[in-house]
N, CA and C of each residue as an Amber inpcrd file, in Angstrom:
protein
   465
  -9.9640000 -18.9110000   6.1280000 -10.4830000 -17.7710000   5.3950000
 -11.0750000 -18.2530000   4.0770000 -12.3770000 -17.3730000   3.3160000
 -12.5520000 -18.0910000   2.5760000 -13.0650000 -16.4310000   1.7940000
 -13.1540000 -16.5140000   0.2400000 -13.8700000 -15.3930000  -0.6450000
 -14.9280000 -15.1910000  -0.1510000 -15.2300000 -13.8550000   0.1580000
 -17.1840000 -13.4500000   0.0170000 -17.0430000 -12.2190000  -0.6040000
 -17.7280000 -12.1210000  -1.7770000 -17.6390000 -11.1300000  -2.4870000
 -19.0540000 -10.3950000  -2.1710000 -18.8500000  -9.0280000  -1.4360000
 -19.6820000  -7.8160000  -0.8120000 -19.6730000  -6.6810000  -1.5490000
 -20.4940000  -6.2630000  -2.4300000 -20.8500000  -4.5560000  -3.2000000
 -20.9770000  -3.7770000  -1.8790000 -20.4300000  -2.4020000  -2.5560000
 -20.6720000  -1.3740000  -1.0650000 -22.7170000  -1.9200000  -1.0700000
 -23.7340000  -1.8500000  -1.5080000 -24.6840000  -1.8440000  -1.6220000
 -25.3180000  -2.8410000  -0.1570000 -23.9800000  -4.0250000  -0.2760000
 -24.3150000  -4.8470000   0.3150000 -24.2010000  -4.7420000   2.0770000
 -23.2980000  -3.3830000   2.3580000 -23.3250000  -3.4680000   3.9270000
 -24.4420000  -2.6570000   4.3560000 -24.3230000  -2.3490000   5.6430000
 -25.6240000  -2.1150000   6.1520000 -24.7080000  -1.4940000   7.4090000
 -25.4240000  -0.1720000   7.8970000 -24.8400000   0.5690000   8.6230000
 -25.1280000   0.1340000   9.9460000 -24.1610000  -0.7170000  10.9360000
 -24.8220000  -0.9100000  12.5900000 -24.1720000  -2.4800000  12.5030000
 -24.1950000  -3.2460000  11.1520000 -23.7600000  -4.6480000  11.3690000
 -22.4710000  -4.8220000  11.6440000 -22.3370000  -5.9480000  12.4040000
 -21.1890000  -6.1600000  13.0240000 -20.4310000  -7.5430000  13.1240000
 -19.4110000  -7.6420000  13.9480000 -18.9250000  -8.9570000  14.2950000
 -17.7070000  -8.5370000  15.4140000 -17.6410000  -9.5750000  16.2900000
 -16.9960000  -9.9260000  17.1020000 -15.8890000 -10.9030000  16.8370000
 -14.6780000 -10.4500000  17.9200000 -14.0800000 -11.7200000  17.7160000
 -13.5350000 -12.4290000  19.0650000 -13.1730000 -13.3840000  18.7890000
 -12.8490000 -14.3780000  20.2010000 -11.4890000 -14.0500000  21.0540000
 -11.1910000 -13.6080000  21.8210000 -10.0280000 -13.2200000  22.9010000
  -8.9640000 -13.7290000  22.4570000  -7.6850000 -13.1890000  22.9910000
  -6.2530000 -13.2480000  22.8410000  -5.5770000 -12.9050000  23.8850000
  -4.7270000 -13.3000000  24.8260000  -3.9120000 -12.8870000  25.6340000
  -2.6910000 -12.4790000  25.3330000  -2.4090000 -11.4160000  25.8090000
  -0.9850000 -10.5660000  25.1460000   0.1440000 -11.5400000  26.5840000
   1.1310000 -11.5760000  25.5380000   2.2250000 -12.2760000  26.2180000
   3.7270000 -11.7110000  26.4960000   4.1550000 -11.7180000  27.4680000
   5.6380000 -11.4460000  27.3370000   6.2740000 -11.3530000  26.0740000
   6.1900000 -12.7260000  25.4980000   6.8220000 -12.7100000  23.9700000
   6.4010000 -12.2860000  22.6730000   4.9000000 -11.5910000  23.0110000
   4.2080000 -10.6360000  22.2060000   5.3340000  -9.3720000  22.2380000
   5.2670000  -8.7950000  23.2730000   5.9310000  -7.5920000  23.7370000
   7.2260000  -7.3920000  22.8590000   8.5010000  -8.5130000  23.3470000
   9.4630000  -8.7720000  23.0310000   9.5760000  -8.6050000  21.3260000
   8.9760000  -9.6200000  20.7020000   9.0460000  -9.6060000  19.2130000
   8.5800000  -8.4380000  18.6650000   7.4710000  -7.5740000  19.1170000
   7.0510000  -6.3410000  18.6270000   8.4880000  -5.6460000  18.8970000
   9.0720000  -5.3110000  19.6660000  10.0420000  -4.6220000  20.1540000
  10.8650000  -4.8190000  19.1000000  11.5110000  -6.1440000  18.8880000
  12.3210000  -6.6740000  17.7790000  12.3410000  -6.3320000  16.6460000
  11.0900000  -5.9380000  16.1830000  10.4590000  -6.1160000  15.0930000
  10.3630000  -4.3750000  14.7190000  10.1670000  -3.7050000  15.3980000
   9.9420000  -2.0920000  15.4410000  11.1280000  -1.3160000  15.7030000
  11.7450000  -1.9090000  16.7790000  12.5870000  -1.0680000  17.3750000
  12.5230000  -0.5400000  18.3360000  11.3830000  -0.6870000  19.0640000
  11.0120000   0.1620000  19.9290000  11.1620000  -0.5430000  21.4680000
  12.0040000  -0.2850000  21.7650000  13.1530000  -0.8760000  23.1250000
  12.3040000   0.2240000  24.1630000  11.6640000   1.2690000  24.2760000
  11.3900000   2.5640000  25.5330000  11.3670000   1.3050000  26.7840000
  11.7140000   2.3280000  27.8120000  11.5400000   1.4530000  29.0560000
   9.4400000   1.0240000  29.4490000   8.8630000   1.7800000  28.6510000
   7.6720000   1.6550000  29.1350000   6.9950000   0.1000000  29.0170000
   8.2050000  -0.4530000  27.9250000   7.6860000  -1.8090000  27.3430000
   8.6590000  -2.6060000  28.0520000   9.7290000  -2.5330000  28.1060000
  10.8900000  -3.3690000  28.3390000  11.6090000  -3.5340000  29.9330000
  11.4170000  -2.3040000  30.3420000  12.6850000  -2.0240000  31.5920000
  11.5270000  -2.0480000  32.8030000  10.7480000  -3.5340000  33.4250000
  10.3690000  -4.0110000  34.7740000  10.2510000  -3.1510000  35.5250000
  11.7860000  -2.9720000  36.4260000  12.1540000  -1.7990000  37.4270000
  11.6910000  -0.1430000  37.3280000  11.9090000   0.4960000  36.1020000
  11.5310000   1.6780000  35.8130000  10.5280000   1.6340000  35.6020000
   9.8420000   0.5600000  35.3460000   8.1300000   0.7500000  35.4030000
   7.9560000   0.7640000  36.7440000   8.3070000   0.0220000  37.7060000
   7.4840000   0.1900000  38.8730000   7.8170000   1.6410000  39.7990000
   8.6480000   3.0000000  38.9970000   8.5720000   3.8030000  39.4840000
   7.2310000   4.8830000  38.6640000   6.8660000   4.4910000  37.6190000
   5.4960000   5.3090000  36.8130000   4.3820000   4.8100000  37.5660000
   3.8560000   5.6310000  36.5640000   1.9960000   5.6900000  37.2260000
   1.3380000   4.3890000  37.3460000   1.3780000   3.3520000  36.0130000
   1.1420000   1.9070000  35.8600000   1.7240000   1.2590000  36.6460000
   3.1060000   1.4690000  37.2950000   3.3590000   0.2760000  38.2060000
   4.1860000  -1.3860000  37.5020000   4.2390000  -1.2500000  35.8350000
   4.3020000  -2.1080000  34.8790000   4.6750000  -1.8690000  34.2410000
   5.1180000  -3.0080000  33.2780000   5.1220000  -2.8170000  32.0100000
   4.0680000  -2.8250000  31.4040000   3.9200000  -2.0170000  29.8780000
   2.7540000  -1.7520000  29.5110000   3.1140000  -2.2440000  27.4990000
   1.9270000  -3.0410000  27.1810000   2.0000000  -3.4110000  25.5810000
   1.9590000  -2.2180000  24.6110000   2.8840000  -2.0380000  24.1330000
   3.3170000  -1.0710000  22.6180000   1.6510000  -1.0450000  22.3110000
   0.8590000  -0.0830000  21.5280000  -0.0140000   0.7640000  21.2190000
  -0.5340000  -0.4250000  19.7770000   1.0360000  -0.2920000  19.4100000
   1.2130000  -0.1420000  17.5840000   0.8110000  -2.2340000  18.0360000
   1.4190000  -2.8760000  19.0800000   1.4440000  -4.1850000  18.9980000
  -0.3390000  -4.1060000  19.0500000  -0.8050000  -3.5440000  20.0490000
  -2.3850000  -4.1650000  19.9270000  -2.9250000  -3.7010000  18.7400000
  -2.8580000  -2.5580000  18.1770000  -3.5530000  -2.2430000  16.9360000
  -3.3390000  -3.5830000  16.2000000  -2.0540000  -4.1960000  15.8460000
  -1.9300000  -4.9700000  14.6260000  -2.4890000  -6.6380000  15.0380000
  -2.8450000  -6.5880000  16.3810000  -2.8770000  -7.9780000  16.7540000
  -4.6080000  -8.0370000  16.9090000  -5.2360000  -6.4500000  17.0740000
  -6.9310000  -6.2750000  16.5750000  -6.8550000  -6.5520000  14.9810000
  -6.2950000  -5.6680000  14.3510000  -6.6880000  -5.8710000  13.5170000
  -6.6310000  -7.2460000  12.3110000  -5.3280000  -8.0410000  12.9310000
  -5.3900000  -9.3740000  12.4240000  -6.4940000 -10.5580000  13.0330000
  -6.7600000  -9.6840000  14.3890000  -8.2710000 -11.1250000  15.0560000
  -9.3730000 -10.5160000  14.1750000  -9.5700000  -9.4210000  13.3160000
 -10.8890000  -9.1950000  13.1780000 -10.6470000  -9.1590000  11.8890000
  -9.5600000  -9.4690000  11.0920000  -9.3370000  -9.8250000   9.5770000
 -10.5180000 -10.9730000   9.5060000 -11.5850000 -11.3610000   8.4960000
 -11.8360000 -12.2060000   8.2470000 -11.8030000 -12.6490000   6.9110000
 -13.0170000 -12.9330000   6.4930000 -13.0360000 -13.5710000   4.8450000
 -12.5780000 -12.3270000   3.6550000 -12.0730000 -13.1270000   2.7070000
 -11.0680000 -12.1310000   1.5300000 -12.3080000 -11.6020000   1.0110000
 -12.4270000 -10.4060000   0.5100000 -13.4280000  -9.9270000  -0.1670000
 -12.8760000  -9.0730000  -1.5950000 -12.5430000  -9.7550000  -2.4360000
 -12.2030000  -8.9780000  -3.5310000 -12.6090000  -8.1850000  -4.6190000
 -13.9510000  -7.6320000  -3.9750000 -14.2670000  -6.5300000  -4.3540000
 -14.0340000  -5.3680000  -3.3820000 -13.0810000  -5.4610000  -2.1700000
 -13.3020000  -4.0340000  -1.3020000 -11.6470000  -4.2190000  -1.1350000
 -10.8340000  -2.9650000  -0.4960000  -8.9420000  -3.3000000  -0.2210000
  -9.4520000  -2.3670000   0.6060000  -8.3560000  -2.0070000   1.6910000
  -8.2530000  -1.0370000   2.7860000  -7.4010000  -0.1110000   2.2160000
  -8.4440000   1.4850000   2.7490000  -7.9070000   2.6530000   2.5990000
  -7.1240000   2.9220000   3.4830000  -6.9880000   2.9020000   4.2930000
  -6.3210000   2.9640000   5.9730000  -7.4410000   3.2610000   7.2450000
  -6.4060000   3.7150000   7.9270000  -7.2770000   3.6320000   9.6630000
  -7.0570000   5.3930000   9.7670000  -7.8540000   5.6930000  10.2430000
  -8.7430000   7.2420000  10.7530000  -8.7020000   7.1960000  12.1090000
  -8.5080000   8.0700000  12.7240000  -9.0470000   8.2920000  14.4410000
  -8.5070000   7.0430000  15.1190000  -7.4760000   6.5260000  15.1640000
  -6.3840000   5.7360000  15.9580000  -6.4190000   6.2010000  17.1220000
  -7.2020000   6.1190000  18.6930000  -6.7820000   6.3170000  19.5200000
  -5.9530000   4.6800000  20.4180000  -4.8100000   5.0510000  21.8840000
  -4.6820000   4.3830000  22.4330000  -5.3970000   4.7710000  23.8370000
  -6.7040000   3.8180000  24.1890000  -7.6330000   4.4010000  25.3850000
  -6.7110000   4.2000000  26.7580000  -6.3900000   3.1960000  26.8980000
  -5.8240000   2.4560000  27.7700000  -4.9880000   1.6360000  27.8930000
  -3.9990000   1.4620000  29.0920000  -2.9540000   0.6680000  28.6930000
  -3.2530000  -1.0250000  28.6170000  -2.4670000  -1.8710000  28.0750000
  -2.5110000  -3.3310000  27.6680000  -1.5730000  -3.6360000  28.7500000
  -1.9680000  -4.5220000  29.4870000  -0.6540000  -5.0950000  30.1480000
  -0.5390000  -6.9570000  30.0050000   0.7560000  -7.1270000  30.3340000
   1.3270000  -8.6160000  30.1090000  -0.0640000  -9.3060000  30.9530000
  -0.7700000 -10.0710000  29.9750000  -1.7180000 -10.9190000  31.1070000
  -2.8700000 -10.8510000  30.2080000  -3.1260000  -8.9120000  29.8740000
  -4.6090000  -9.1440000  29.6790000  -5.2300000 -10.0650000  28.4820000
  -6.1700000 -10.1220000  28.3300000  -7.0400000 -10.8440000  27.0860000
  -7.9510000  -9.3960000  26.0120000  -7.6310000  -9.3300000  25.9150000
  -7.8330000  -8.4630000  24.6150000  -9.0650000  -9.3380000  23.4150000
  -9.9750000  -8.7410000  23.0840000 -10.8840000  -8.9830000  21.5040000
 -11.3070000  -7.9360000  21.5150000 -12.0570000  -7.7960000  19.9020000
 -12.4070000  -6.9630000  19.1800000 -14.0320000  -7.0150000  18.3800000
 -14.0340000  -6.0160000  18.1950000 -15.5970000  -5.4480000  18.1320000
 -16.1850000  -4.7560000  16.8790000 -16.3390000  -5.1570000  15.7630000
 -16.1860000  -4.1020000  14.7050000 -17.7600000  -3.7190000  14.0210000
 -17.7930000  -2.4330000  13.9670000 -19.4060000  -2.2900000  13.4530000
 -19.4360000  -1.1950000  12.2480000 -19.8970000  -2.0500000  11.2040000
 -20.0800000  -0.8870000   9.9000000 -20.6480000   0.8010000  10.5100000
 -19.7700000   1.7760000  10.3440000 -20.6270000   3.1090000  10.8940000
 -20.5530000   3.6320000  10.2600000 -20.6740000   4.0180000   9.1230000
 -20.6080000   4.9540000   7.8310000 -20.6170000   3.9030000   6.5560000
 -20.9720000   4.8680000   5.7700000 -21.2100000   4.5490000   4.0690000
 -21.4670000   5.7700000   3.5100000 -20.2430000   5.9810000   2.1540000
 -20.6010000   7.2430000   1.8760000 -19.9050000   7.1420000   0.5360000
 -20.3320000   8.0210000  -0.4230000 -19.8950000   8.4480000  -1.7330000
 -17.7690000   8.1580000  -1.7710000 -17.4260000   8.1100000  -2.8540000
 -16.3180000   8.0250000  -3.0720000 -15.9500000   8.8910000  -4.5240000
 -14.9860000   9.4460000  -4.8360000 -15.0850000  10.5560000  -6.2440000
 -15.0900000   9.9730000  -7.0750000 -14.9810000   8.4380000  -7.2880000
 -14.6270000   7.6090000  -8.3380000 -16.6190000   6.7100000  -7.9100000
 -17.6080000   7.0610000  -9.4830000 -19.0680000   6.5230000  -9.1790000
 -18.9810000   5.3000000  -8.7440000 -18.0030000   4.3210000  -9.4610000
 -17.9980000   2.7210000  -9.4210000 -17.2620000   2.5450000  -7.3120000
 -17.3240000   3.2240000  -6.8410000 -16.1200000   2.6910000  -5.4350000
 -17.4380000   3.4050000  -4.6000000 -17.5930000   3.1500000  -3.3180000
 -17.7780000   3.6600000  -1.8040000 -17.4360000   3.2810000  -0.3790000
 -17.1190000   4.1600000   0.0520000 -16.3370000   4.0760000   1.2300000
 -17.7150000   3.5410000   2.0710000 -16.9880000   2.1910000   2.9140000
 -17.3130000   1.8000000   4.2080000 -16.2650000   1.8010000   5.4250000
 -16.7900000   2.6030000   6.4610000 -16.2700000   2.4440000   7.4630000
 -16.5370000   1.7000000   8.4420000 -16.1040000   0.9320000   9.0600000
 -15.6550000  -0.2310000  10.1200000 -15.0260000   0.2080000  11.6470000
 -15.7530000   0.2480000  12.4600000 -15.4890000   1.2840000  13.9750000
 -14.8970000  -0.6880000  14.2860000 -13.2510000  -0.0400000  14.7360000
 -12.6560000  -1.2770000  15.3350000 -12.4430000  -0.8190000  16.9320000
 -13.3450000  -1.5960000  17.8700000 -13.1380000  -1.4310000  19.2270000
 -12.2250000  -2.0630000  19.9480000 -11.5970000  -2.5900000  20.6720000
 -10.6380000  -3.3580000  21.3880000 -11.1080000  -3.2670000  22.8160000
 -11.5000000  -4.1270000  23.4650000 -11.7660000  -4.6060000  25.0060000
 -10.9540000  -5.4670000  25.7950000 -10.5420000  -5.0410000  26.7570000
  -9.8640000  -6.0090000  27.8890000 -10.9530000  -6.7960000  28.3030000
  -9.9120000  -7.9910000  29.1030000 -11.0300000  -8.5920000  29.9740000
 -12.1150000  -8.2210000  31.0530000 -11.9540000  -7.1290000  31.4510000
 -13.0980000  -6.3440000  32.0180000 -13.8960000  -5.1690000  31.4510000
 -13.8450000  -5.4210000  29.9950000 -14.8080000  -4.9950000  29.0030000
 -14.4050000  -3.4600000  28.8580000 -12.9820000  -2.8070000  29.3890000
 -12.5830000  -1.6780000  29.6100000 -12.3000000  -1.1950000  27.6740000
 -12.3670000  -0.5070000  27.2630000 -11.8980000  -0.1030000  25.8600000
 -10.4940000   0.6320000  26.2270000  -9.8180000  -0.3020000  24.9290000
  -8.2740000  -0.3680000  25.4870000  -7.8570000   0.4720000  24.0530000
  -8.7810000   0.4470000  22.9190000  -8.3470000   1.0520000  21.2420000
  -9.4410000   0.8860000  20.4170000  -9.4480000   2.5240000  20.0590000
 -10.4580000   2.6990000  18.8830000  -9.9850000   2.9310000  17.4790000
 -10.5420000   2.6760000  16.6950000 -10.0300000   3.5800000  15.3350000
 -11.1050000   2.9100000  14.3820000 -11.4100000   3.6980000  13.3020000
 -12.0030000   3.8470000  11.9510000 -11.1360000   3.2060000  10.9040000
 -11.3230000   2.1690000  10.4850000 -11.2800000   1.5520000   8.9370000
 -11.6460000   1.5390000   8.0810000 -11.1120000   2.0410000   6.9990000
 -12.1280000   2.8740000   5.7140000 -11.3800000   1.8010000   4.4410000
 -12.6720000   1.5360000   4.1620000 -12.1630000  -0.0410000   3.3740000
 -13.0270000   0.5860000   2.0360000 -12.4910000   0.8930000   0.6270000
 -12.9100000   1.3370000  -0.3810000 -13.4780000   0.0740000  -1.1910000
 -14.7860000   0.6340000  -1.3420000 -15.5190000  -1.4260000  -2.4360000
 -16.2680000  -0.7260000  -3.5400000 -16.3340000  -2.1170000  -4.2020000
 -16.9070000  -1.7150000  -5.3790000 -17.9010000  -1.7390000  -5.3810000
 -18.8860000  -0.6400000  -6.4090000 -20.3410000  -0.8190000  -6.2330000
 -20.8830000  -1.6870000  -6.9240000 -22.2710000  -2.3400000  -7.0510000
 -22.9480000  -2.9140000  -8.0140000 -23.1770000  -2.5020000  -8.9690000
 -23.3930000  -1.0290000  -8.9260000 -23.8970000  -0.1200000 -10.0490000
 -23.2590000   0.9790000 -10.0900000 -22.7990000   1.6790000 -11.0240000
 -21.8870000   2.7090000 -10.5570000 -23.1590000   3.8850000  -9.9090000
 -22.4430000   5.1370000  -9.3450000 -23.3780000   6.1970000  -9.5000000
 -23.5300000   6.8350000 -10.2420000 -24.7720000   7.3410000 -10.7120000
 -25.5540000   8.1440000 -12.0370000 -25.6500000   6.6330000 -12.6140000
 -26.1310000   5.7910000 -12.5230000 -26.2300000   4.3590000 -13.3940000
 -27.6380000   3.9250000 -12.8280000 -28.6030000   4.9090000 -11.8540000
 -29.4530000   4.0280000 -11.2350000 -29.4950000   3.7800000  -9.8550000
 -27.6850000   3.4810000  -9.2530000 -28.0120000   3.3790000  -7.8350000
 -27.9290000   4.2740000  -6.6410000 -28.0170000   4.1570000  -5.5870000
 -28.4110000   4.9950000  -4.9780000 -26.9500000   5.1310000  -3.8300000
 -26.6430000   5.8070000  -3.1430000 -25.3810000   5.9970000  -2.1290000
 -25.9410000   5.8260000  -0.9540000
């Protein structure tokens, strides 16, 4: 990781980046579990999965969100911090095996109540290995402007 210092001025609505695959693992599963608490049979209990609809066990929601959003963490930018995530859906289930990456594309830019800040939003996609969308959600990352507003620049 390295500094790139970005003014809201500086994104551009549609740009993007990709990131390179990950396979979710048994011991993904496990440590999320550990780590949360979250023991449900949907993650843990083999047998009672193969009486549901999946047939499986299926990866915690909350594990792929955090394991997108750490593949698509990139360079520190210390002019912008994260507001949080908006519109969190889980599309589809993750299962032990798949390969999972992520997809992220500036889709908004917009005023903030404070002139010097504007909100960029960041559409984080998540794809299985058969390009299925497995998790969406909105990242609203607050940055600083170049210029405040009423100073000249424009929103």
């Amino acid at each position: 990781m390295q500094f790139q210092e970005r003014y809201f001025e500086d994104y551009a609505e549609g740009e993007g980046r990709q990131t390179l695959g990950r396979t979710i693992t048994e011991t993904d599963i496990v440590l999320h579990a550990g780590q949360t608490g979250d023991f449900y049979p949907h993650h843990m209990d083999a047998e009672w999965c193969q009486t549901q609809e999946f047939g499986r066990r299926i990866a915690h929601g909350t594990l792929i969100f955090s394991v997108a959003v750490g593949m698509t963490a990139g360079d520190i930018n210390p002019l912008a911090f994260s507001y949080g995530f908006d519109r969190l859906r889980f599309v589809k289930p993750v299962f032990i095996g798949d390969t999972i990456r992520g997809k992220v594309t500036i889709a908004e830019k917009r005023p903030h109540k404070r002139p010097d800040l504007g909100f960029v939003v960041e559409r984080l996609e998540v794809f299985n290995q058969r390009d299925e969308t497995v998790l969406v959600c909105d990242h609203l990352l607050l940055v600083q402007r170049q210029e405040p507003l009423g100073a000249g620049a424009e929103s």
